[in-house]
VEXSE-62763 format. One record per residue: residue number from 0; residue in three letters; x, y, z of N, C-alpha, C in turn. Coordinates in steps of 0.001 Angstrom, whole numbers, plus 500000, padded with zeros to 6 digits. Layout:
<pts>
- NUM_Ala_X_Y_Z_X_Y_Z_X_Y_Z
...
</pts>
This chain:
<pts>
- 0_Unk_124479_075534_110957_124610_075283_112387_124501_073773_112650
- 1_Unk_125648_072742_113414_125471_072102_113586_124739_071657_114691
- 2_Unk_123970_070471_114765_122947_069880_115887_123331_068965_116137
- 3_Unk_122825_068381_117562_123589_067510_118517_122175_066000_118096
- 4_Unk_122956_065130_118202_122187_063502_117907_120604_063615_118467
- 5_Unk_120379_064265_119521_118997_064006_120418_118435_064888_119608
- 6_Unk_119007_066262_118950_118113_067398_118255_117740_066628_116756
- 7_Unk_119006_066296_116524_118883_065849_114739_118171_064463_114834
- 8_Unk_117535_063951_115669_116175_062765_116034_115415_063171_116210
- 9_Unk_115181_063914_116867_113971_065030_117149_113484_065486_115951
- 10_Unk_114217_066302_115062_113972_067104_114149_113728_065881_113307
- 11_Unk_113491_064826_112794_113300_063574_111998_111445_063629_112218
- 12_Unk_111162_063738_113126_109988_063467_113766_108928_064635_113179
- 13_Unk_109734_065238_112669_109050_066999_111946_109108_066832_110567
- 14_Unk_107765_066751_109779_108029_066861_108437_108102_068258_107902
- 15_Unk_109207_068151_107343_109509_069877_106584_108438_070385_105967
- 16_Unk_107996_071601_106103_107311_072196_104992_105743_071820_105468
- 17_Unk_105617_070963_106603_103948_070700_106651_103784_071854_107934
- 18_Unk_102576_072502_108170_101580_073133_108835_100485_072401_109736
- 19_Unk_101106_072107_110895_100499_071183_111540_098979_071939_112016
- 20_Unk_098212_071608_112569_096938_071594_112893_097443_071810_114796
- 21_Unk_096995_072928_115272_097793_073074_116640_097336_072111_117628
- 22_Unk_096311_071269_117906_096340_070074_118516_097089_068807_118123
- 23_Unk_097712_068695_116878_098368_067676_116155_100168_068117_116801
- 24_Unk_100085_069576_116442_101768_070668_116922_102031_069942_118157
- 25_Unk_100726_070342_119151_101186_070360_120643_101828_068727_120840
- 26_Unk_100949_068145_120457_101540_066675_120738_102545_065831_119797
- 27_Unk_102783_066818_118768_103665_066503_118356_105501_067471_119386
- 28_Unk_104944_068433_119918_106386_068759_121057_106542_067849_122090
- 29_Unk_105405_067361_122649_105782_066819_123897_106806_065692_123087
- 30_Unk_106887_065030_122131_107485_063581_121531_108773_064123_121147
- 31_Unk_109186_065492_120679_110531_066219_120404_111440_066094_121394
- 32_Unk_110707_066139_122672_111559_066612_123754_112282_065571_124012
- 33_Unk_113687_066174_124784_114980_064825_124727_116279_065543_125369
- 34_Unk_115906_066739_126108_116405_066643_127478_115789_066158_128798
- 35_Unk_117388_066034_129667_116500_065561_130875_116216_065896_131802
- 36_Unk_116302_067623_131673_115105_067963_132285_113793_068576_132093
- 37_Unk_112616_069013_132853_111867_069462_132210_111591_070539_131288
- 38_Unk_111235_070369_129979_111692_072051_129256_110500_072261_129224
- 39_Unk_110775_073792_128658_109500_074627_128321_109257_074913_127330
- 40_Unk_108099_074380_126804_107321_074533_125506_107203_076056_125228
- 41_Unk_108004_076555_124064_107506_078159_123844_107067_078302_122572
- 42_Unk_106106_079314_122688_105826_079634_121463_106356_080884_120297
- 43_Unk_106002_081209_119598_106733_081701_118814_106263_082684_117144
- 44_Unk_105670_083834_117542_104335_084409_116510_105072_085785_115911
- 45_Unk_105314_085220_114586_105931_086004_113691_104918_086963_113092
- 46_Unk_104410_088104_113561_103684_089091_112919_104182_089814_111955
- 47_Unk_102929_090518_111060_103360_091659_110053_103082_092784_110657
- 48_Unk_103464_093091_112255_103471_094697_112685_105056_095154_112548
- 49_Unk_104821_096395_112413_106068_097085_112393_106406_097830_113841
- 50_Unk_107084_097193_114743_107264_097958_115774_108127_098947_115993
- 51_Unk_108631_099722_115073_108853_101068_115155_108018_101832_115091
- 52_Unk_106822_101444_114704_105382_102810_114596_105052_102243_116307
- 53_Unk_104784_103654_117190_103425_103071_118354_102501_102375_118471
- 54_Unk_101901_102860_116678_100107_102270_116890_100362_101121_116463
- 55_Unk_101889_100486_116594_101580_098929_116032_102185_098111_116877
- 56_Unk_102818_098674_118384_103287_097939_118987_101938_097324_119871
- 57_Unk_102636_096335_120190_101908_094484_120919_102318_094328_122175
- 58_Unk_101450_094935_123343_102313_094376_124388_100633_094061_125481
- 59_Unk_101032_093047_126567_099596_093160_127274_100519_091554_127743
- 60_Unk_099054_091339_128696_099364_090033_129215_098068_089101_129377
- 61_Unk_098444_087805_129975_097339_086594_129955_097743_085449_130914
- 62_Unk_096817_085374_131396_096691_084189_132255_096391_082688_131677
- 63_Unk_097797_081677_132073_097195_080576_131332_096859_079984_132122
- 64_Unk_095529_079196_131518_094590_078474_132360_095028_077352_132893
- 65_Unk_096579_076490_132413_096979_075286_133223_097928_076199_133729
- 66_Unk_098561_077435_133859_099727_077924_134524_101425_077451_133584
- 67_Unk_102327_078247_134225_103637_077846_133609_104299_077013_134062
- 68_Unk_103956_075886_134967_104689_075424_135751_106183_075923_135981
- 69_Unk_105865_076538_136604_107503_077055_137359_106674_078287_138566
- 70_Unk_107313_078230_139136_107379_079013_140740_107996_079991_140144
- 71_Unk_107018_081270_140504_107450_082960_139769_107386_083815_141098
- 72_Unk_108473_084301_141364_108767_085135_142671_108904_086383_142163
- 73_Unk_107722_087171_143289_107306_088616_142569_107847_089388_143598
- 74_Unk_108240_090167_143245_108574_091726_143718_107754_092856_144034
- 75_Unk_107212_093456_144824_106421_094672_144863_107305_095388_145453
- 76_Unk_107031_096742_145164_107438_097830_145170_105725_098576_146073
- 77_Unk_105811_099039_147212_105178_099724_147875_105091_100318_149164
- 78_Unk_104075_100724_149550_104753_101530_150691_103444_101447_151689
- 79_Unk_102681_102171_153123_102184_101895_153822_101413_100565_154188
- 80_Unk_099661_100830_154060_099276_100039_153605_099626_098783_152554
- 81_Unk_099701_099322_151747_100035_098088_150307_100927_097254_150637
- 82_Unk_102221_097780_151687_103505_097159_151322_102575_095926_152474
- 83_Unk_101643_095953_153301_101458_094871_154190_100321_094120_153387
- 84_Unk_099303_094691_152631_098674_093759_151417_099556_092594_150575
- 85_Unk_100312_093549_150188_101146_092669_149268_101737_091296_150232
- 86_Unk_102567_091150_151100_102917_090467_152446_101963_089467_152333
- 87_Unk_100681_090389_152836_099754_088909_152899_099185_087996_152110
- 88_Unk_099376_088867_150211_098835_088357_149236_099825_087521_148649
- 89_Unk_100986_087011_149231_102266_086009_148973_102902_086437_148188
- 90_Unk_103332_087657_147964_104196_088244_147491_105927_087987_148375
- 91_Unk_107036_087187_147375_108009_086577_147813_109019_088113_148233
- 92_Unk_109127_089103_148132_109298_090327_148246_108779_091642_148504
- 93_Unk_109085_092521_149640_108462_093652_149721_109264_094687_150360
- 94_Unk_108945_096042_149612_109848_097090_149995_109533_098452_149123
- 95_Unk_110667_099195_149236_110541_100607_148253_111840_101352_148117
- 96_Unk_112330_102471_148805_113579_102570_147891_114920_102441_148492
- 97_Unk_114826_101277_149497_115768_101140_149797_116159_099296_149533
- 98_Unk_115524_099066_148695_115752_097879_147179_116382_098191_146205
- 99_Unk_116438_099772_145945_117159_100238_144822_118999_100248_145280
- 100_Unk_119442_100244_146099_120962_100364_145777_121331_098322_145929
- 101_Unk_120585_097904_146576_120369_096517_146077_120370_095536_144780
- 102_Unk_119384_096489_144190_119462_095982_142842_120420_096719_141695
- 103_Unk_120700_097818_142057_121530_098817_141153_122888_098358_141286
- 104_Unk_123102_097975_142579_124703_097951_143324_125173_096598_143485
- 105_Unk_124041_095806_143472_124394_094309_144504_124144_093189_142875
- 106_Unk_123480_093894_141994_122697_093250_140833_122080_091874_141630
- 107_Unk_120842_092587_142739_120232_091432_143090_119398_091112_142097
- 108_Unk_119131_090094_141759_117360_089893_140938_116834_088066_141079
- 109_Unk_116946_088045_142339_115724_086869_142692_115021_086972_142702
- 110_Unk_114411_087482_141397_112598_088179_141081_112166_087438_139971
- 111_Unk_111043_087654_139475_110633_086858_138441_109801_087814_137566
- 112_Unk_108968_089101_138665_108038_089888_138172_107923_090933_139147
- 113_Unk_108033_091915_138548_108081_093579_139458_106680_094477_139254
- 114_Unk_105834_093913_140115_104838_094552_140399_105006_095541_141369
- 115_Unk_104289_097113_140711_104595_098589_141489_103093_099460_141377
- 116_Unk_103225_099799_142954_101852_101122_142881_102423_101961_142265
- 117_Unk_101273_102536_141609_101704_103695_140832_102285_105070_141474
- 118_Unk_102201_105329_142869_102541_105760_143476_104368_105630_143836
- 119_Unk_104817_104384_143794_105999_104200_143672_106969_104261_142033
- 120_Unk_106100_104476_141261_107040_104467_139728_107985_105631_139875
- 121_Unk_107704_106152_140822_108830_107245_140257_110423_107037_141087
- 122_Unk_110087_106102_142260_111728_104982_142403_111540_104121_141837
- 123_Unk_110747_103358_141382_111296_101917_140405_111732_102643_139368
- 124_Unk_111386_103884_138561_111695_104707_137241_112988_104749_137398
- 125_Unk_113996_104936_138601_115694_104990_138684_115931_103530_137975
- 126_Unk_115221_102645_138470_115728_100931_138010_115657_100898_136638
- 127_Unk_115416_101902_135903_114767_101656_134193_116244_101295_133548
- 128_Unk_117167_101420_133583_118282_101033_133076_119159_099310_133663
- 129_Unk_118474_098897_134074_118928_097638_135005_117148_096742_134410
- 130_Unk_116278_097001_135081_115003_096480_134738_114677_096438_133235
- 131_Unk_114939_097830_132744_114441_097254_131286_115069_096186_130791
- 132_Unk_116094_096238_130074_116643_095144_129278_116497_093892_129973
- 133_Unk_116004_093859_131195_115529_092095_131669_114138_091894_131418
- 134_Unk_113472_093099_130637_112072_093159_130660_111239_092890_131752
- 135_Unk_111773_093417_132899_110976_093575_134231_110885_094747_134808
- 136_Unk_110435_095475_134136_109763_097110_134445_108088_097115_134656
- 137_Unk_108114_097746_135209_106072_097070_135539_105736_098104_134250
- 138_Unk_104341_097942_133978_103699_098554_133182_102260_098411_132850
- 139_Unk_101183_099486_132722_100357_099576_133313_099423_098249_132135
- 140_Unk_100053_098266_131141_099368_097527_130246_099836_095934_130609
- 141_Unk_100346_096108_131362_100593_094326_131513_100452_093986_132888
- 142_Unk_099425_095259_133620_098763_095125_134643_099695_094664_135881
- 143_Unk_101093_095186_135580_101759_095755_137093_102593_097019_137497
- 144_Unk_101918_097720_136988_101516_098750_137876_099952_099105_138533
- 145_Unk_099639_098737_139413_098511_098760_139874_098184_098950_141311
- 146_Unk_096872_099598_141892_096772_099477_143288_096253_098606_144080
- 147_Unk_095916_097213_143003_094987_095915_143634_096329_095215_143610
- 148_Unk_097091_095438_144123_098109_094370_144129_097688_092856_144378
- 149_Unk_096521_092897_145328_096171_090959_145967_095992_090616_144528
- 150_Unk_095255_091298_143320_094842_090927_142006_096284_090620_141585
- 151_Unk_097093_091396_141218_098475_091304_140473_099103_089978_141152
- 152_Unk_099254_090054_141842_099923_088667_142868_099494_087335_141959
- 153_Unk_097953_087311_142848_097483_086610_142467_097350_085859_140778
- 154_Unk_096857_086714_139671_097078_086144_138583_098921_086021_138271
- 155_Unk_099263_086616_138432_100997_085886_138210_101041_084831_139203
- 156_Unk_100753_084484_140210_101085_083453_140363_100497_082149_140058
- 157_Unk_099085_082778_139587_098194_081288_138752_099253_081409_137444
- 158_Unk_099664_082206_137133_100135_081582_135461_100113_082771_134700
- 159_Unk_100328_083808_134798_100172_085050_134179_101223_085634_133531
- 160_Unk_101449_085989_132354_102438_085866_131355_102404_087219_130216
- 161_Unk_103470_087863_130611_103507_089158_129573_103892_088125_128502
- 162_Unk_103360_089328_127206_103916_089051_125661_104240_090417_125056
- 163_Unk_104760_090748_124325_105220_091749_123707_105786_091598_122151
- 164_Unk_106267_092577_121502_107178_092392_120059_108760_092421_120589
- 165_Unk_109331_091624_120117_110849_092149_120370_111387_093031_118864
- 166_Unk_112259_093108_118733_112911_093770_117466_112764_093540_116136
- 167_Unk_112434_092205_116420_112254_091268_114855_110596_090964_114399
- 168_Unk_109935_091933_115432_108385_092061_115797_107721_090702_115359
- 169_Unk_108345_089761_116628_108228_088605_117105_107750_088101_118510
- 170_Unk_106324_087615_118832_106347_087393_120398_106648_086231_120773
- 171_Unk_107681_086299_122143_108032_084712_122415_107541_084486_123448
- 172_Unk_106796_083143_123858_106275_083161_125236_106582_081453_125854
- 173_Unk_106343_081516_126996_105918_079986_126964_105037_079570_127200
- 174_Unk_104171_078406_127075_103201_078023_127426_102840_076459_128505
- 175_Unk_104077_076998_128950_103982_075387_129587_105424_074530_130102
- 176_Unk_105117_073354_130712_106156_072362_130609_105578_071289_129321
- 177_Unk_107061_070200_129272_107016_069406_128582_106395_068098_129231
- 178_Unk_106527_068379_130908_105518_067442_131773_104038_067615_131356
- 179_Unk_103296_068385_131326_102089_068752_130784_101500_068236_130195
- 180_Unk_100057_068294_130045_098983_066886_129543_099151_068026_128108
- 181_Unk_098784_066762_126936_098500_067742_125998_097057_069071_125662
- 182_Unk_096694_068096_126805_094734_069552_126960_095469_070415_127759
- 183_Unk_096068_070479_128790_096721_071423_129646_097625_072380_128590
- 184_Unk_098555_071816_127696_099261_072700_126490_098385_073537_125568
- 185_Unk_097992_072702_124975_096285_073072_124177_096169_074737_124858
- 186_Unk_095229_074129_125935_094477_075511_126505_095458_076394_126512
- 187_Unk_096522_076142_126813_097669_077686_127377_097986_078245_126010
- 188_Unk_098312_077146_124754_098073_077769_123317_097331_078559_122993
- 189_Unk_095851_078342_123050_094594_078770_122854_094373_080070_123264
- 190_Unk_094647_079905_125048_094950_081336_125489_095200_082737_125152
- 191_Unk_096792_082052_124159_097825_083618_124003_097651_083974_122893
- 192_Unk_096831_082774_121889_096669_083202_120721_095529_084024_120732
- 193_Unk_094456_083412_121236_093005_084441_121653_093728_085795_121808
- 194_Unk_094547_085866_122827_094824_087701_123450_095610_088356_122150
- 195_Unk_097109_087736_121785_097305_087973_120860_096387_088840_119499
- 196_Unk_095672_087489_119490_094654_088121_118203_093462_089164_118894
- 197_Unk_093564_089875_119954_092135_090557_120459_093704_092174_120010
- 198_Unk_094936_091741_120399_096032_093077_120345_095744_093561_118949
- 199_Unk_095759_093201_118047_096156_093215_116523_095593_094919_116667
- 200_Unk_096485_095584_116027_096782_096657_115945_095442_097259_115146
- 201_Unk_094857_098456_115046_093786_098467_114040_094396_098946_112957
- 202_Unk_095751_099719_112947_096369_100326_111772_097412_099556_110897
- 203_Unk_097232_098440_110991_098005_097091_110744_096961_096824_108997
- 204_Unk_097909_096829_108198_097654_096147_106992_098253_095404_106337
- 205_Unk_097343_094309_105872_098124_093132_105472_097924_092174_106660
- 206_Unk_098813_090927_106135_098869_089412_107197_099391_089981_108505
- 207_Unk_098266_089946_109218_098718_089874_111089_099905_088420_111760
- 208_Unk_099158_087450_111571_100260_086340_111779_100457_085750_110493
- 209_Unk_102247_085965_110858_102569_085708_109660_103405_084208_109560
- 210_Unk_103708_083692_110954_103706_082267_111868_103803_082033_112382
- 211_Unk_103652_080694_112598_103010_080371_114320_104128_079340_114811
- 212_Unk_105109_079134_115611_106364_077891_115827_105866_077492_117196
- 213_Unk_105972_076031_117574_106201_075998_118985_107593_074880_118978
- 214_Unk_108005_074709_119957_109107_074283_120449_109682_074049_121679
- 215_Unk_110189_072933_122365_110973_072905_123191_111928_073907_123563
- 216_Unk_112518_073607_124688_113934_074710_124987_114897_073901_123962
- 217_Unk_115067_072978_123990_116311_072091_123255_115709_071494_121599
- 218_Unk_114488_071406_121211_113991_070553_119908_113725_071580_118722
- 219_Unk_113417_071107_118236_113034_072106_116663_111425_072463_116739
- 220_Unk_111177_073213_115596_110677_073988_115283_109434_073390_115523
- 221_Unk_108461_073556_115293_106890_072857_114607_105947_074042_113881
- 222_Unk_106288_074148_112551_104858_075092_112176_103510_074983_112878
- 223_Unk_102939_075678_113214_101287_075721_113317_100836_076619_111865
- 224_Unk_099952_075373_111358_098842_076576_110686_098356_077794_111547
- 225_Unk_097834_078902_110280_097412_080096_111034_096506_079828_109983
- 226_Unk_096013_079180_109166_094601_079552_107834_093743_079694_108433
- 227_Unk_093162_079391_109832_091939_079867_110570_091936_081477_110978
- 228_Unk_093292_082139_110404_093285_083447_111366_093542_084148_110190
- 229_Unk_093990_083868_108686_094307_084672_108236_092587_085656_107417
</pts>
């Protein structure tokens, strides 16, 4: 695959084959970066679960303590009461099933995150073919589906961040901008790896992380050591 002049400089700045120390990683991305606009630092945790078994799938969420910088416009799904909680708890959306030929028909999605009472899953459950594959289906383990909605609001909009396995039982997340102090990156690292490592499957044998990448939207790679975790 060829790379463009700003990547193949970037990638100069990365010594092959070394295992950086993740306070050495982080500040070594912010110096990768070399678009112009702000990117997002993601991370990148190659496990040894097999997510075709249940008892080994990885999914949950976390609040990072500097936030994602970016503005996340949530969706609720509710009805009496709630739908006027939600309203007041700054929720950028509110409604119930007459959002569905909207989103089914119109392919609206100026959403960011679909928080639903459990009381309503059974119309957001029509959206499961449109919502899933954008991975915005609420779910109770990533704490939206719930009846504290002011709670749900609230931590997504401090910075609250599903993780999961995708296919290659890989979690990708971000942790940040490339504006970001490197203690502000740090902590949001620190964060997902903590939760991460609290998921680890109990029927999991063998190396749990098997590596650790962070990266720009546009720069290369950066190993993180994992020898503290293995």
């Amino acid at each position: 695959m060829k790379h463009g002049k700003k990547y193949s400089e970037a990638a100069k700045l990365v010594e092959r084959g070394t295992f950086y120390d993740p306070a050495d990683a982080v500040a070594l991305v912010k110096k990768t970066a070399s678009a112009k606009f702000d990117e997002t630092v993601e991370l990148h945790i190659r496990t040894g679960c097999d997510g075709r078994h249940a008892d080994q799938q990885i999914r949950g969420a976390v609040v990072l303590p500097s936030g994602t910088g970016k503005d996340v416009k949530v969706l609720v799904f509710a009805k009496g009461d709630k739908l006027t909680e939600a309203q007041n708890a700054g929720a950028d959306f509110v409604g119930g099933e007459e959002l569905i030929p909207k989103i089914q028909n119109e392919g609206w999605f100026e959403f960011d995150v679909v928080v639903a009472t459990p009381d309503m899953m059974g119309v957001v459950g029509r959206l499961g073919k449109v919502l899933g594959p954008k991975g915005l289906m609420p779910n109770p383990k990533a704490g939206t589906v719930t009846m504290d909605v002011t709670k749900a609001i609230a931590d997504i909009k401090a910075g609250k961040i599903e993780y999961r396995l995708d296919k290659a039982n890989i979690v990708h997340v971000p942790v940040g901008k490339v504006s970001f102090t490197e203690e502000q990156l740090k902590a949001n690292y620190d964060a997902v790896i903590d939760a991460v490592l609290k998921a680890k499957p109990s029927t999991l044998k063998g190396q749990y992380l098997k590596s650790v990448t962070l990266a720009t939207t546009m720069g290369p790679g950066i190993h993180v050591t994992t020898a503290k975790y293995s």
